[in-house]
C-alpha positions in Angstrom: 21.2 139.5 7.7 19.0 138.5 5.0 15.3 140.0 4.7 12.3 137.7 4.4 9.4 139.1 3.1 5.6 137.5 2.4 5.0 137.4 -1.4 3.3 140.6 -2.3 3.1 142.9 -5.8 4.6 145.4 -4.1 7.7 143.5 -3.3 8.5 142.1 -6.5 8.6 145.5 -7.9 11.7 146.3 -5.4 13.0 142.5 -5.1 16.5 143.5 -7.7 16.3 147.0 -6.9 19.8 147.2 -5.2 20.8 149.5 -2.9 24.2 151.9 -4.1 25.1 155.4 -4.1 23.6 156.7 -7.5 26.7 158.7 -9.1 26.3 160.0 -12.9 29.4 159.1 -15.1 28.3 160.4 -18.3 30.3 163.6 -18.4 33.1 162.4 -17.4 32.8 158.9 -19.7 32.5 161.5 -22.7 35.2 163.7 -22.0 37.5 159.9 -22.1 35.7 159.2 -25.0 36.4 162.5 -26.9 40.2 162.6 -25.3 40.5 158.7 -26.9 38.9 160.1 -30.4 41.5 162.4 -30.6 44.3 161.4 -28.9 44.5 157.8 -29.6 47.5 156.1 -28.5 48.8 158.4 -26.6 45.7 159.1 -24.9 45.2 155.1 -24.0 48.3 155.1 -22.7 48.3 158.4 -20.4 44.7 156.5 -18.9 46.1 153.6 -18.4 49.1 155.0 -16.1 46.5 157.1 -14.6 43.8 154.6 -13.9 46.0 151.5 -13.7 49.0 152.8 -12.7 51.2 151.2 -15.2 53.6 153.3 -18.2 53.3 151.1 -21.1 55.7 151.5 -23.8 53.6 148.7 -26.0 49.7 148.3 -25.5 49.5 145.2 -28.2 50.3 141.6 -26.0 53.0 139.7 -27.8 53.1 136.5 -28.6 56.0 135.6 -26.5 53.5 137.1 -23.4 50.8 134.6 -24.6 53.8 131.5 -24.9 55.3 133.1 -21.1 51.4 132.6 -19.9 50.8 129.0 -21.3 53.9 128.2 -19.4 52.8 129.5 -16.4 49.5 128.3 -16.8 48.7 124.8 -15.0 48.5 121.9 -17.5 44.8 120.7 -15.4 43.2 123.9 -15.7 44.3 124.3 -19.3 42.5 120.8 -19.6 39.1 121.9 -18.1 39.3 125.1 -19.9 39.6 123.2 -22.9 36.5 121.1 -22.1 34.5 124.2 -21.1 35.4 125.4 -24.4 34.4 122.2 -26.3 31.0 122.6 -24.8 30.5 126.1 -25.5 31.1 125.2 -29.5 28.8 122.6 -29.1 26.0 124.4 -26.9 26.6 127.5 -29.4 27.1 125.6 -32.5 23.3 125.2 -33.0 22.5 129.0 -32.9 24.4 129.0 -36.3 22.0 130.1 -38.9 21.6 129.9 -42.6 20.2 132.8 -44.9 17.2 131.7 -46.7 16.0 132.5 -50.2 12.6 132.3 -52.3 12.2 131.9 -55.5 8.3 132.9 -56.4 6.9 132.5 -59.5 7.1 134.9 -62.5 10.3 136.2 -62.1 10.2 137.4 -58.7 13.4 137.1 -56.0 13.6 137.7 -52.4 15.9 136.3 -49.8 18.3 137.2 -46.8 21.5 136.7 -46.6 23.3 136.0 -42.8 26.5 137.9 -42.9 29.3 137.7 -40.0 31.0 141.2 -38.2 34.2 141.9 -40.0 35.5 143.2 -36.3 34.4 141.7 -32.7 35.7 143.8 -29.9 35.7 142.1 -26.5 36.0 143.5 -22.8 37.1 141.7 -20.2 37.4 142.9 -16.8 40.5 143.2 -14.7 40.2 144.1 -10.9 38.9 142.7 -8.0 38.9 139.3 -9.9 40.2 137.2 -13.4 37.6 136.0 -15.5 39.0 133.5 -18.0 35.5 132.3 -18.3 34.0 135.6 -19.7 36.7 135.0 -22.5 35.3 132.3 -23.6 32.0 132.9 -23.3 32.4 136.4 -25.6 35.5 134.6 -27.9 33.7 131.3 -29.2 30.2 132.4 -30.5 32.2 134.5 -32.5 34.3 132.3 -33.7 31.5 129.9 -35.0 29.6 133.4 -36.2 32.8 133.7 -38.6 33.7 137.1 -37.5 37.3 137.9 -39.2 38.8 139.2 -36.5 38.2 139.0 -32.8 40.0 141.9 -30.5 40.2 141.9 -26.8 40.8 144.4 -24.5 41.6 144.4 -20.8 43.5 145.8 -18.1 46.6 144.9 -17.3 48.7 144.8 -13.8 50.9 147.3 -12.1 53.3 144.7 -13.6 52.4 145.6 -16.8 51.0 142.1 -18.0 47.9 140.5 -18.3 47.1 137.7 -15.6 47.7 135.1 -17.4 44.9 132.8 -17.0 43.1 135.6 -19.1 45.9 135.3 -21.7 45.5 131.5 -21.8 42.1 131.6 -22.2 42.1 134.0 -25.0 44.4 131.3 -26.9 41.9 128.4 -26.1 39.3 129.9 -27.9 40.8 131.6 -30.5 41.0 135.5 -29.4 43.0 137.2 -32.8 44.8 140.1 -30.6 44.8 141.4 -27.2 45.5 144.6 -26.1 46.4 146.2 -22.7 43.3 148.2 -21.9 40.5 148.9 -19.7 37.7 150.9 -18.6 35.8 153.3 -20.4 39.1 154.0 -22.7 38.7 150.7 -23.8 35.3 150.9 -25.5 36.4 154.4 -27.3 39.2 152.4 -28.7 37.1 149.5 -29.9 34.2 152.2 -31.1 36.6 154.6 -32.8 40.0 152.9 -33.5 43.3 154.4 -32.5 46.7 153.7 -34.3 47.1 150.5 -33.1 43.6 149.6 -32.1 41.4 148.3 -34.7 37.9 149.5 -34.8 34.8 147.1 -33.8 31.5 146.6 -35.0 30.1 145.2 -31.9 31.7 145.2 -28.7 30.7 142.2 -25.7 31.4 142.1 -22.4 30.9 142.9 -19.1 32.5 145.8 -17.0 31.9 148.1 -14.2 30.2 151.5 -14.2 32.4 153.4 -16.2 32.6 150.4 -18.9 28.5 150.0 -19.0 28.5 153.6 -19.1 30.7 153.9 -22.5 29.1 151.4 -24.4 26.1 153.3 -24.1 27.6 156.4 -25.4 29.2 154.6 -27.8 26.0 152.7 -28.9 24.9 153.6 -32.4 29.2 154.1 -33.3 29.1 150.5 -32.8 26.6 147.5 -31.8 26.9 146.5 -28.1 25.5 143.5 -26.5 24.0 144.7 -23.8 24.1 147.1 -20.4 24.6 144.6 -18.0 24.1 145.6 -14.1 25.3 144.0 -11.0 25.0 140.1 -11.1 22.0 138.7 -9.7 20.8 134.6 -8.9 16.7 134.2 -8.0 16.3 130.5 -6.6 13.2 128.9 -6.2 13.0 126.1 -3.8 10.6 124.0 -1.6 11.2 122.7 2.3 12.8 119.2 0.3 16.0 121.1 -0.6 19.2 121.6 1.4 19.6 124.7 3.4 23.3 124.5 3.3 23.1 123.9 -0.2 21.0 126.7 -1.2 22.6 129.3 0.4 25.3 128.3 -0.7 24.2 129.0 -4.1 22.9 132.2 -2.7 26.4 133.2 -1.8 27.6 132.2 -5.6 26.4 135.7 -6.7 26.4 137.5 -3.6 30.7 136.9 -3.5 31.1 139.0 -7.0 30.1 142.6 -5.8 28.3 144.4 -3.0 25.7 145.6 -5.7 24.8 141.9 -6.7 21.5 140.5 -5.4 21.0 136.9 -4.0 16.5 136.4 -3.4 15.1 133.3 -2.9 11.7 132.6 -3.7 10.3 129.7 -1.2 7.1 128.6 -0.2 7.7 127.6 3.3 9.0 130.1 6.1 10.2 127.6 7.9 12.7 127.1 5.1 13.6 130.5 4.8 14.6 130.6 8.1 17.0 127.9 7.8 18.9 129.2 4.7 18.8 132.5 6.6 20.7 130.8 9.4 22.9 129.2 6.9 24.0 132.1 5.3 24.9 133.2 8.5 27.3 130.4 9.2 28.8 130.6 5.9 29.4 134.2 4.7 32.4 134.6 7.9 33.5 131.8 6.0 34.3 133.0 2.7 37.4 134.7 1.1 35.3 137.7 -0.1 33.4 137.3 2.9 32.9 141.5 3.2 31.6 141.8 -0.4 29.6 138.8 0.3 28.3 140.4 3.7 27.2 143.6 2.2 25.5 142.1 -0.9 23.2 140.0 1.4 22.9 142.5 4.1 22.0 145.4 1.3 20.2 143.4 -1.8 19.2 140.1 -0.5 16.2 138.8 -0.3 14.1 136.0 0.8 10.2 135.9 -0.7 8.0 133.4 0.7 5.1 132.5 -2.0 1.6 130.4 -1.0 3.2 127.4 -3.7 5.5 127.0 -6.0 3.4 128.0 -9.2 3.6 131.5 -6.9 7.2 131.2 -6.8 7.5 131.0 -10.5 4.8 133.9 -11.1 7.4 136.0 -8.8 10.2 134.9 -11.6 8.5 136.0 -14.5 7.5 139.3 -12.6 11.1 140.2 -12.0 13.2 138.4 -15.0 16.1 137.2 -12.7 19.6 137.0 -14.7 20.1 133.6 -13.3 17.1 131.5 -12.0 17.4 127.6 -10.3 14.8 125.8 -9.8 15.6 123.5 -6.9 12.2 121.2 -6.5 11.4 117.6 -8.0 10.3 117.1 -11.5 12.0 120.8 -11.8 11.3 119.8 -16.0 7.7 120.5 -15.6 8.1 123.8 -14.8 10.1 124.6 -17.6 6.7 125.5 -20.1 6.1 128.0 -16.9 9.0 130.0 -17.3 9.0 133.4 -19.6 11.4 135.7 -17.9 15.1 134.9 -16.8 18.3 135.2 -18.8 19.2 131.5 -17.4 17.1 128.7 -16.0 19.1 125.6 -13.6 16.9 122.7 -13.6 16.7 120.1 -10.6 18.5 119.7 -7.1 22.0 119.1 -8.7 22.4 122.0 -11.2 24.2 125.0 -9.4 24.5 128.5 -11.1 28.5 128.1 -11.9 27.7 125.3 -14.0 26.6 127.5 -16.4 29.2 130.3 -15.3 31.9 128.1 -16.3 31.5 124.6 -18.2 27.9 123.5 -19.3 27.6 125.5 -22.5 25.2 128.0 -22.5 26.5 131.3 -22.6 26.7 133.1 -19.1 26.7 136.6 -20.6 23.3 137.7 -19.1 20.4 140.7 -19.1 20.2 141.7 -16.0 18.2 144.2 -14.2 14.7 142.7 -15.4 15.8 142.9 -19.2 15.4 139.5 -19.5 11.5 140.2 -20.5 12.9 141.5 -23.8 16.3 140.5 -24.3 18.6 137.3 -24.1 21.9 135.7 -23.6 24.7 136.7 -25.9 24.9 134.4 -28.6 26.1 133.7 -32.3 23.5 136.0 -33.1 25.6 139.1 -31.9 28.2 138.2 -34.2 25.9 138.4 -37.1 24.2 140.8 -39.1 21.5 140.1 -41.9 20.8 141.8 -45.4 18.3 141.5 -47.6 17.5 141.1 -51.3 14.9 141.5 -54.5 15.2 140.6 -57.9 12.3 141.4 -60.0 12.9 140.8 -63.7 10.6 143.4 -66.5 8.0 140.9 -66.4 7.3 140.5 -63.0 8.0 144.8 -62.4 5.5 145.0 -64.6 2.8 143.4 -63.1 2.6 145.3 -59.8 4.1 148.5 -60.8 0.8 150.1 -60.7 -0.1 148.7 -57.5 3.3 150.3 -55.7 2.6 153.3 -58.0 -0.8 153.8 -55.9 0.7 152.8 -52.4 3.2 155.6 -53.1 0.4 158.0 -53.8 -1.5 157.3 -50.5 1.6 158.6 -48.9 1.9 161.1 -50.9 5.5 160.5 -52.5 5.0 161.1 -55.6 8.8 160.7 -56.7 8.3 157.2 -55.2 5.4 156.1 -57.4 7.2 158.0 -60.5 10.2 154.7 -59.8 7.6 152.0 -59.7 6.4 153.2 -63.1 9.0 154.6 -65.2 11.1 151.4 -66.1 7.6 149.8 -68.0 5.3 153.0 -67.9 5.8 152.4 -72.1 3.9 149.6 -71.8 1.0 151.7 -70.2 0.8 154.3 -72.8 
């Protein structure tokens, strides 16, 4: 059953702090990692009939794969997923950005130029469930970004294939080539390349531990989004709001791992009693009703604040991945707001709105990140370089001025640079 607990500092330092086994993967993340370096192919394959019990004689899908998984795919959920995809361009069209340039006077240059990754790698996760709608959120902002080529990688079956909702969303939004691999052999093949596996500049996407634990080796090789922890959904509401309907929501996280954490933040025990009661009715009634159980039972959490403004100072305190806001006028809380990787505004905005067909991207910081980090976006895709142009004249007006700079910090070959182009002219 779910906790309730009186608003307290104390609490909101533990509220996300989930309960699991601690286990360190790192050794044996690098020893995959170094076997993939070397190995390649062949090493990619021998993991994947290890870890996925599968011999693969090709890793690459075919396009005949993709063509068998359209075909198998039905026509209404290839509609919606084209609509979720429509409004992803459009939410993540406006994060495009220009470079800039400025021309100063006398000569005198400087500007930035916005330049998209040559190579996206993306990882999508197999397992317990099929997540069409991770591939578009990681495929389309780089596709607006311009990146040249967009790779995904994901495990496949004991079939061999890839489910092919996965496949059919990677042709909605544009995925270049798809290859049948997953886990932490995945992200060496994106970092380092193998024969048949091009090599990334940034890889995206969530994973389990093993995954989360490569891309942080591999960090440095390679620009990652993010480390993203179990999935977690804060909601505030007040004694107006449905029980049924909030734990409901609740139970939206809680159903995708027995590490995710479901907390509401409510200033009225009564109502926290009655979503407490509700979630009781309705976790025996779900299909992952045992991952649901343990979730709630391990990580949930209800927090019962003095008033709302409380409930929001709880938010900021713990930077929730996904935070609703189920009260009236939820708008005029918005300005309140600093920390959460996604806010749900009003009584009729449910997390999976966002997870699967609003727009905004649903690739999340987690784990109180959220205070310094944000949603994958366009901006991933991207990287920036900047430029000077100084002509003789312009050089020559301020070369003394870097010349003594240098000095201060004592590099001398430094201030010798600024100088010896026009030093002439000082003589």
């Amino acid at each position: 059953m779910i906790k309730i607990y009186n608003d307290n500092l104390t609490n909101r330092k533990e509220i996300f702090t989930a309960v699991e086994e601690k286990k360190d993967l790192s050794a044996i993340v690098a020893e995959i990692i170094a076997n993939v370096r070397s190995g390649g192919d062949k090493a990619i394959k021998e993991y994947t009939l290890k870890f996925d019990k599968v011999l693969l004689e090709d890793i690459k899908v075919t396009g005949a794969e993709i063509d068998e998984a359209l075909a198998q795919t039905e026509p209404k959920f290839l509609e919606i997923l084209k609509k979720a995809a429509n409004n992803i361009k459009e939410y993540h069209s406006c994060q495009k950005r220009e470079g800039f340039e400025l021309k100063k006077e006398g000569g005198v240059i400087v500007g930035q130029k916005v330049i998209p990754m040559a190579v996206a790698g993306i990882y999508v996760p197999g397992g317990t469930a099929a997540y069409p709608s991770t591939v578009l959120m990681d495929a389309i902002p780089a596709k607006i970004a311009g990146v040249g080529r967009i790779v995904m990688v994901t495990p496949p079956g004991k079939d061999g294939k890839v489910n092919p909702v996965i496949l059919a969303s990677a042709y909605v939004a544009g995925v270049d080539e798809i290859y049948k691999v997953g886990g932490a052999q995945a992200i060496a093949a994106l970092a380092y390349g193998t024969e048949t596996i091009p090599q990334a500049d940034v890889i995206v996407g969530p994973g389990n531990a093993f995954v989360a634990e490569a891309k942080k080796q591999v960090y440095g090789k390679v620009s990652i989004d993010m480390i993203a922890g179990p999935s977690e959904i804060m909601v505030i509401a007040d004694n107006k709001s449905n029980a049924k309907v909030i734990a409901a929501d609740l139970l939206s996280q809680a159903e995708h791992d027995k590490m995710a954490s479901a907390v509401l933040v409510t200033d009225s025990y009564e109502f926290a009693t009655l979503v407490s009661q509700e979630l009781e009715k309705q976790i025996p009634l779900l299909e992952r009703s045992e991952i649901a159980r343990a979730s709630i039972d391990n990580n949930g959490k209800i927090i019962v604040t003095k008033d709302l403004t409380g409930a929001i100072e709880v938010a900021n305190a713990i930077a929730p991945e996904h935070l609703e806001v189920s009260i009236d006028n939820a708008m005029d809380y918005l300005p309140l707001i600093r920390n959460a990787g996604s806010v749900f505004l009003g009584r009729y905005c449910p997390e999976a709105l966002g997870d699967y067909y609003a727009g905004p991207n649903h690739t999340l910081p987690t784990s109180g990140t959220a205070r310094f980090s944000s949603p994958l976006s366009v901006d991933d895709f991207i990287k920036k370089t900047q430029y000077i142009y100084y002509d003789k004249e312009a050089l020559a007006k301020v070369a003394r001025e870097v010349e003594y700079f240098a000095k201060k910090e004592g590099l001398t070959a430094h201030a010798k640079s600024a100088v010896v182009r026009i030093e002439e002219q000082y003589e």
